[in-house]
N, C-alpha and C positions, 0 to 999 in steps of 0.2 A: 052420757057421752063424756071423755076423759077431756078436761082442759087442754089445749096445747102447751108443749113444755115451755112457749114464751113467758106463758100465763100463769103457770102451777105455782104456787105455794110449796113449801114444807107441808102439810099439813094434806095438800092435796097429793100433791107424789106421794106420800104416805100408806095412800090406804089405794093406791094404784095396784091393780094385778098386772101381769104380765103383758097380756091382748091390751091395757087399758095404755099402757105407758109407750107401748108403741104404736097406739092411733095417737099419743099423746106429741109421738115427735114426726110424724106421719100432717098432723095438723098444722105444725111451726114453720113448715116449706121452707125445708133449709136454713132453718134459723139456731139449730141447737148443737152445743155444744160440748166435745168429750174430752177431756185431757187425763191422760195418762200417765200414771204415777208408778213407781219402783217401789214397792211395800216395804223391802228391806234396809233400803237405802236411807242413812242419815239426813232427818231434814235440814232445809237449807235455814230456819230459822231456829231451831235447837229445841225448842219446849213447846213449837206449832208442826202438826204432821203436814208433810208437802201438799194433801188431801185441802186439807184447810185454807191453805197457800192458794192453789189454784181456783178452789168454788171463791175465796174473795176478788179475785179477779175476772167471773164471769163464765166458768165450767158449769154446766147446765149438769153431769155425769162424770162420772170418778171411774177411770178405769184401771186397776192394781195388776201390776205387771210383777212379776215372779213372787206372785201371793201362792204360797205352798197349805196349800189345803190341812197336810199331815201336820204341819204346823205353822199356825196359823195366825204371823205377827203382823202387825204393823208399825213401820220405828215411829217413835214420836205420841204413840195414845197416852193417855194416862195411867190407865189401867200399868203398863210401864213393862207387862210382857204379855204371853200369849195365853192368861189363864180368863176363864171366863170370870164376870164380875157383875155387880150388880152397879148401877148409876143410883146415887142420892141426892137429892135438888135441894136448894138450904130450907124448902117449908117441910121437909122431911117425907116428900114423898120418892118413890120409888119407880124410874120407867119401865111401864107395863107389868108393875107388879114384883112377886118374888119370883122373877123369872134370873138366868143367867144368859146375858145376849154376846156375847163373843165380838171379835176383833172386826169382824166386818157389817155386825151392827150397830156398835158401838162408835164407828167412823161415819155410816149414816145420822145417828143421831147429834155428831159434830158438823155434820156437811150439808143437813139437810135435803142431801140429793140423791139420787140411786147410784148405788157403787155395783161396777161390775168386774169380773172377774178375769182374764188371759189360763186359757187351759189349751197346751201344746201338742197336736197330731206327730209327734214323732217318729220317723223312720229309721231306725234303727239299723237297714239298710243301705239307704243313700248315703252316697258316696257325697262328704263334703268337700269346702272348697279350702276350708282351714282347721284349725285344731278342733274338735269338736265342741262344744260348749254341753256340759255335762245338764239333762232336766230328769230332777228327782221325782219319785211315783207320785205326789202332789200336787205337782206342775201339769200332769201331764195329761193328755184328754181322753182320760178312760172313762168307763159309766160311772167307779168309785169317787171319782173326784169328781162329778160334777155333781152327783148326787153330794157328796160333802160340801161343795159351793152351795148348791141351791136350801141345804139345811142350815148352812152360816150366814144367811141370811143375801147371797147375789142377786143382783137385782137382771142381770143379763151375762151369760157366758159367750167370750170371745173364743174361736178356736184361728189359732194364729203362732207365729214360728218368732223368737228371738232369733237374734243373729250367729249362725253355727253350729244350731239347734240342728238339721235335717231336717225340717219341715216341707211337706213339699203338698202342691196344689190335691195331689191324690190318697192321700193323708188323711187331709180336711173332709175329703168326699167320702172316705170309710167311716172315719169318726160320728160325722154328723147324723146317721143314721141310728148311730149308737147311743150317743146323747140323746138326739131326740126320745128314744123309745125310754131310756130311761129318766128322765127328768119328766116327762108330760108333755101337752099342749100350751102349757102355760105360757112356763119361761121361757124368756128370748131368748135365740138364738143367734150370733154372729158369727161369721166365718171368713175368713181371705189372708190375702199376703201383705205385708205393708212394704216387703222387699224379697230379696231372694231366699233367707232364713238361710244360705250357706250350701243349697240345694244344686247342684249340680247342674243335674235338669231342668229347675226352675231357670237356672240364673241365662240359659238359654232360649227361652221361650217368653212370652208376653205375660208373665205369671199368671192372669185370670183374664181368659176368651170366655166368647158364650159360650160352649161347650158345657166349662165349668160351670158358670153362674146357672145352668139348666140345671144340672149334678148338684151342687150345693143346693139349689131352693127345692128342688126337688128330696131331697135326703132333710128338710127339715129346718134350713136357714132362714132367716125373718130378716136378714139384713146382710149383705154383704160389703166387706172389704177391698176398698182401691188404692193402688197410691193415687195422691196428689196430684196433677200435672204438675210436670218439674221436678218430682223428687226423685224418681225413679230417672233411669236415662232409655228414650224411646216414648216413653210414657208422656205424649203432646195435649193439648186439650179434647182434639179431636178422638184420641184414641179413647180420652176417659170418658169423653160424651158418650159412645158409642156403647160402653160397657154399660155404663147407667141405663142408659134406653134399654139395654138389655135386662137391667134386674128390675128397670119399673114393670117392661114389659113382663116380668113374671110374678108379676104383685108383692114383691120382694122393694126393702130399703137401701138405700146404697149410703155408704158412711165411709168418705176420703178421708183420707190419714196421712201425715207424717209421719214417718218410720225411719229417716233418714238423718237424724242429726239438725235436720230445718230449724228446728224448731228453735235452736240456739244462734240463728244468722238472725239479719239488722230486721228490724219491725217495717220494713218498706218491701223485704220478700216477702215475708207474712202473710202484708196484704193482698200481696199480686197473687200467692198460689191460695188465698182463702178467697177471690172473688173467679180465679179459674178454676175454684171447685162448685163455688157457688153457679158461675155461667154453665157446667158440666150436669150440672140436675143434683147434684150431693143434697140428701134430707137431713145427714148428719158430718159433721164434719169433726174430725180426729187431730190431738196437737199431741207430740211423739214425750218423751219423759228422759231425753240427754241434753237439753240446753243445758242445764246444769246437771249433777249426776241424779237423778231420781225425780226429774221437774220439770218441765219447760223454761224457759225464760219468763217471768212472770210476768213480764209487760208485752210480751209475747202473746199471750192469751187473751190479753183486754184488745191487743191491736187487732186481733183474729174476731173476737167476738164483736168489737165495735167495726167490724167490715163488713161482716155477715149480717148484720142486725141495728148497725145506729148507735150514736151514743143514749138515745132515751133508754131502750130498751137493755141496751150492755149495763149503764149504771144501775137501770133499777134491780138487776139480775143483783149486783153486787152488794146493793142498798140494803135487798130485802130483808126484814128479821126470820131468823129460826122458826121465831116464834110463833109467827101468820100461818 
């Protein structure tokens, strides 16, 4: 039986499969935490990736927002671009041997934690609301790219829309069928809206009803995506409770998100929409990656996780070594 991710260790999320890490945040009752990170984006400390930024502040998951598969950087590694490389430790050993482990597990072995991925359902015909926002074949949620995530080492693939992207809830429900057959039973699966992604249609409608959440766990989802209460507008506590009951009801995870810029307001919103995700049944809870450009607000994430979970359990998160 897998630890709860209150619990895990480095060492234990490590050698977690897929089914193992989602009973693993399945067990934590709303206690774990994902913050989300811009792969490309300069970090906010110059010579530490934002990645690193965040798990010291209490990110239980790393989730890398416009990480392009076809090439595959992250600003801030060592390594210093996107060629694969080998890690050397000063007693001269070598991690996992003479293997070459690439950009996103190379950001595990710095983080400690499972890094997951954003790969984008695209509609190519929805009509958006503003200039389009262009996603390259990398980005985007085909079987090619997820299959090139899940051999770069992702620990869970998100299918979800940036803003003006065209992403739309019916998108998600083509895609996810696709992914699944392709990647396996394994790896996890996520899927939803964090806002309207620029969608026309979405931006009229309650972006995910149960309809959907039947269509998505049905097609293969293991977790689905909500906004926040409060971040979205309409989006009340009651509407997100309701959704929730909807996806436990289908033996599915529900994971609230900011997607709205929150993430960069005072640490006293924070807490209000991290305890109205928490009263809402949320097993996971999501902090967006514009408080600063490519980050949350870092004290942002300790206020979220120290709401969620306490100060014992937020420091020790923080405290723990790699090395355990």
């Amino acid at each position: 039986m897998a630890r709860r991710m209150l619990d895990a260790q480095t060492s234990h999320l490590a050698a977690m499969t897929g089914r193992e890490l989602l009973e693993s945040f399945r067990a934590a009752e709303g206690r774990t935490l994902v913050a989300e990170i811009i792969a490309p984006a300069p970090p906010l400390l110059g010579d530490v990736t934002n990645a690193e930024l965040a798990r010291a502040f209490g990110a239980d998951l790393i989730l890398l927002n416009m990480f392009d598969v076809e090439r595959p950087r992250i600003e801030g590694l060592p390594s210093g671009d996107d060629d694969f490389f080998l890690r050397t430790y000063p007693d001269g050993s070598v991690l996992g041997g003479p293997v070459r482990i690439g950009a996103i597990r190379e950001l595990k072995v710095l983080v400690g934690r499972p890094v997951a991925v954003n790969l984008e359902p695209v509609d190519d015909d929805e009509v958006v609301l503003s200039m389009r926002a262009p996603v390259p074949p990398g980005r985007r949620a085909t079987a090619e790219s997820a299959l090139e995530a899940k051999e770069q080492g992702a620990s869970m693939i998100v299918l979800t829309g940036n803003p003006a992207t065209g992403v739309t809830t019916a998108a998600i429900t083509g895609a996810l069928g696709t992914l699944r057959k392709a990647v396996g039973p394994d790896l996890i699966l996520a899927a939803g809206k964090m806002h309207g992604a620029g969608s026309s249609r979405d931006a009229a409608s309650p972006l995910v009803d149960e309809g959907t959440i039947e269509a998505w766990v049905g097609s293969g989802a293991d977790i689905v995506l909500l906004p926040a209460p409060g971040t979205v507008p309409g989006l009340s506590v009651d509407a997100v409770r309701s959704r929730v009951d909807a996806v436990h009801g289908r033996g599915a995870l529900a994971m609230t998100t900011i997607g709205t810029s929150q993430e960069g307001s005072d640490e006293a919103t924070i807490r209000q929409i991290a305890l109205w995700a928490k009263s809402c049944g949320a097993d996971l809870h999501h902090i967006g990656d514009s408080g600063y450009p490519g980050i949350a607000v870092p004290e942002n994430i300790l206020a979220y996780s120290v709401a969620i979970r306490g100060r014992r359990h937020a420091w020790r998160r923080m405290a723990s070594s790699l090395a355990r």
